[in-house]
N, C-alpha and C positions, 0 to 999 in steps of 0.2 A: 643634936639632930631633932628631938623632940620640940623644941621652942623653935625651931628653922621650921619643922612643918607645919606649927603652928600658926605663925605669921604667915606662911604662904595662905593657909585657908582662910586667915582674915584680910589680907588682901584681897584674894580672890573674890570672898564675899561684899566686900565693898566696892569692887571692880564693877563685877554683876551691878549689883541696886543702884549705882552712877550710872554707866549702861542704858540701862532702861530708863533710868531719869531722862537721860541724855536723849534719847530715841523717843522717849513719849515728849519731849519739847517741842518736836519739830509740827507737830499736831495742837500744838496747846497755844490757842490766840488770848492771849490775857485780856485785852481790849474787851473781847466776848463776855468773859467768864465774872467780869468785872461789873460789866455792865447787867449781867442776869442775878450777880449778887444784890446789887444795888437796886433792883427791880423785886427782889424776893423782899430786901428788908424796907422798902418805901412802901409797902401795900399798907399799912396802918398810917402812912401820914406822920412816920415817928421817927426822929432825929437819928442820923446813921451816925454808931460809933465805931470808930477805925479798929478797936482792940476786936470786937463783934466779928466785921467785915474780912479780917485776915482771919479770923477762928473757922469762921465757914470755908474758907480755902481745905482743899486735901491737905494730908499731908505733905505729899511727893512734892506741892508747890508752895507749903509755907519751910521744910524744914531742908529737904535733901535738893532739890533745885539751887536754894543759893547756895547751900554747898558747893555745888559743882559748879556753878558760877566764880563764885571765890578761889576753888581751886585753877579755873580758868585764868582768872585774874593773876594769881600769885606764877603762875606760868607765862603769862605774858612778859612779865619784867625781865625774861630772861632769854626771850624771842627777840630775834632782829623784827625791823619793821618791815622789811620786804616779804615777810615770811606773813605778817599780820595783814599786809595789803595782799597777796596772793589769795588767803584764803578770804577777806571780802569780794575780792573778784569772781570766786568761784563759787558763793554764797549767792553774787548777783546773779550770776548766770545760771544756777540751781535754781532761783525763785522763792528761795526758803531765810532771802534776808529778816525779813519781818518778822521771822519765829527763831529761829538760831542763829544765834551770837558767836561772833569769833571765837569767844574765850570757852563757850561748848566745846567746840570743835578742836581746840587745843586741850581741852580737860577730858576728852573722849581720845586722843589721840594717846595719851600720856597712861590712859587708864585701861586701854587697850594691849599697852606696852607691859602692865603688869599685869594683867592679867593671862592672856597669851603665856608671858616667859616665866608667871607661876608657876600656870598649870601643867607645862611641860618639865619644870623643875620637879613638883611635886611628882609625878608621874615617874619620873627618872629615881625620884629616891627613896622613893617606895616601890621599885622595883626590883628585879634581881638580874637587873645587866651591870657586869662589874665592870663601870668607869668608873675613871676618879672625880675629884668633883669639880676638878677644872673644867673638864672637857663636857659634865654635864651643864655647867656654869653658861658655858661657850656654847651649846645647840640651844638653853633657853635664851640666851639673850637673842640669839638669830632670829628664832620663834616670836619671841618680842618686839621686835624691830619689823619683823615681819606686820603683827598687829596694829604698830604704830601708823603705817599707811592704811588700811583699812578703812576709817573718815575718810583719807581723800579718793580711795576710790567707790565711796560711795556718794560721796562729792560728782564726781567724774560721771558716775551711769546714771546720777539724777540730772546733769547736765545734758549729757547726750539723749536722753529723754525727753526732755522737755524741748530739747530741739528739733528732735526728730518730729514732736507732736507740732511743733509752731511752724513747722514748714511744713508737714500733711494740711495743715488749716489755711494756708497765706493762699491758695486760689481762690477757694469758696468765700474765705471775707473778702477781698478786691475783689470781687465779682459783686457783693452784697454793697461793698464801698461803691464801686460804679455803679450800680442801679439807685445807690440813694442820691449821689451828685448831681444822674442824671436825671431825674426828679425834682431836681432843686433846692437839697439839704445842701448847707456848708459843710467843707471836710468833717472841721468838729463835729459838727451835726449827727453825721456821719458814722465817724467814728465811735460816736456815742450810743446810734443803733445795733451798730454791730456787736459791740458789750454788752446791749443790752438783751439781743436772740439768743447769744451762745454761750456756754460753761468750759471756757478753754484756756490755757495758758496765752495764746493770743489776746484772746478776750479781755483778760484782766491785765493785760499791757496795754490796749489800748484806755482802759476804763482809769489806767495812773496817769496817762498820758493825759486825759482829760482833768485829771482831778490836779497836775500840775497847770495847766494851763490856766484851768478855775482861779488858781493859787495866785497868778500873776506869773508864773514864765514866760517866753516865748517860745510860740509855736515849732519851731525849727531846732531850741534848743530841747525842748521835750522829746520831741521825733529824735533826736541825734542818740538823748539820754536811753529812750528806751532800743535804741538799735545796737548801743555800747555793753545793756543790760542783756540784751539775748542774745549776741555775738554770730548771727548769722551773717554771709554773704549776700545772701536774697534780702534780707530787710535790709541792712547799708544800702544796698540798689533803690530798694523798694523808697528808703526816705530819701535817697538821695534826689532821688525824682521827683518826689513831691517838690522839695525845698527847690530846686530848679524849675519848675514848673511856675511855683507863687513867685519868685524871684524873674523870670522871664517871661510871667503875662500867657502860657502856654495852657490849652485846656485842660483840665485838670482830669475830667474824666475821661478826656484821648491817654494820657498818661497812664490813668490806672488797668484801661483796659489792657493796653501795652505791658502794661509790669504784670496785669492776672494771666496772659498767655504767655507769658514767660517764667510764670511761675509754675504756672499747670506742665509744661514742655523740660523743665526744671526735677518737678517730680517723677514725669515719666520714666526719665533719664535714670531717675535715683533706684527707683524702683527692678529696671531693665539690670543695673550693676547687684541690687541685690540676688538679682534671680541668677545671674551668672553667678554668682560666687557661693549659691548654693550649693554644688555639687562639689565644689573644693571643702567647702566646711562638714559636710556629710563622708569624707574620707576616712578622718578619725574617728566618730565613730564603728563607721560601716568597718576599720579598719581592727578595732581594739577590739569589739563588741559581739558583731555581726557574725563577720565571719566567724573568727572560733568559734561560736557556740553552732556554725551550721559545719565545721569542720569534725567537732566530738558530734553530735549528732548522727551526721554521715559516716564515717570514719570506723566508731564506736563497736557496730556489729560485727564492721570486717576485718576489722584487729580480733576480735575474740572469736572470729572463725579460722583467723588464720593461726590463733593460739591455741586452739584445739585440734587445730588438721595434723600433718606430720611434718611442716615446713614449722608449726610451731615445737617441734622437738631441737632442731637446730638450736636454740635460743634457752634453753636449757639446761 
């Protein structure tokens, strides 16, 4: 029993330190870090050497990072691939492809999974509820499995976030898009202002949109790329209009003004549903919460007057 607790606390302890590997990746642009290394050691004019250049890295990012990479990796081999394309899908739509790797998200998945079903193990066998150890066996692994979703829903509330921010923003840029058309910028042109006033998830879709274009794509297959990439129904509208538009010779700023009041009429709508279903989602609380505590509250005196009258002799 002693060597079982003891492995649990060393899993758990390397669960944690991945963990937070895993979670400070999502913030960590290497490109950056890379580049301001590489500016710290050229200030003398003096030949950069690669042993130097990784030594100045943190730890977190020379030693315990590819760890967890690696462990990513060695989990992959044993993933279906539909499982590997799911979570890039959800990575795009996240916006956090450029900083986390599938095989993060499958080594946080995995490392959740032992950690979670540890510490409920642990907890269960250093305690004094007499199960056997099957059945404590069977509620850690539950507890574990339970943690192994945890990446995807947090997968999931950074998706739903960032869509909910890119459709709060789609009137106010096509309204900024129509005003620069109608001016006589080109869409790109365009498009390229609009990344350039704001700091939004929109913003930096259009500013990749440009930067594949630069690349040599086509226009139409850029717009498609990023409308695949944030998965809204209002942007599929929104490009789809455009590319009909250059495709059928149709004005282009008649077009956007059209898709910006329907975007605007769009959010109204969204807005109006939220505010209905406020008073549904305030039940549970008001329900669990509220009330009992304004039931003892209330209640509280009249019971202990009625336990001191002579109706509280009855009860005696």
């Amino acid at each position: 029993m002693t060597i079982l607790i003891i492995l649990i606390v060393a899993i758990i302890i390397i669960a944690i330190v991945l963990t937070v590997i895993g979670v400070r990746s999502q913030n960590f642009d290497e490109s950056r870090l890379l580049n301001e290394r590489l500016g710290e050691l050229n200030l003398d004019d003096a030949p950069v050497e690669l042993r130097k250049l990784e030594l100045s890295l943190p730890f977190q990012e020379r030693v315990i990072y590819p760890i967890a990479r690696k462990l990513g990796e060695f989990v992959i081999r044993f993933t279906p691939q539909n499982a590997m394309s799911s979570i890039e899908k959800k990575l795009e739509l996240a916006g956090v492809s450029s900083n986390i790797d599938p095989t993060i998200i499958l080594a946080t998945q995995f490392i959740a999974l032992f950690f979670f079903g540890g510490i409920i193990l642990f907890v269960l066998s250093i305690g004094s509820l007499g199960w056997p150890f099957g059945r404590k066996l069977l509620v850690s692994l539950l507890f574990g499995f339970i943690g192994f979703y945890f990446p995807n829903m947090f997968l999931t509330s950074r998706i739903n976030r960032r869509q909910k921010e890119i459709r709060k923003a789609m009137p106010d840029a096509l309204d900024l898009l129509t005003i620069c058309v109608e001016a006589g910028l080109g869409f790109d042109a365009a498009m390229h202002k609009v990344s350039e006033k704001w700091e939004s998830q929109l913003s930096m879709a259009f500013a990749r949109v440009i930067q594949e274009i630069q690349l040599g794509k086509v226009r139409r297959d850029a717009l498609r790329d990023m409308s695949n990439r944030i998965g809204l129904p209002e942007m599929t509208s929104f490009v789809a209009a455009v590319i009909q538009s250059e495709q059928l010779g149709v004005s282009l700023s008649k077009v956007l003004r059209i898709q910006a009041d329907q975007m605007r009429i769009r959010r109204r709508q969204l807005a109006e549903e939220e505010a209905h279903k406020a008073p549904i989602k305030m039940l549970v609380p008001m329900g669990l919460l509220i009330f009992p505590s304004l039931m003892i509250v209330l209640l509280t005196p009249a019971a202990l007057r009625l336990m001191q009258s002579a109706l509280g002799g009855m009860f005696q």
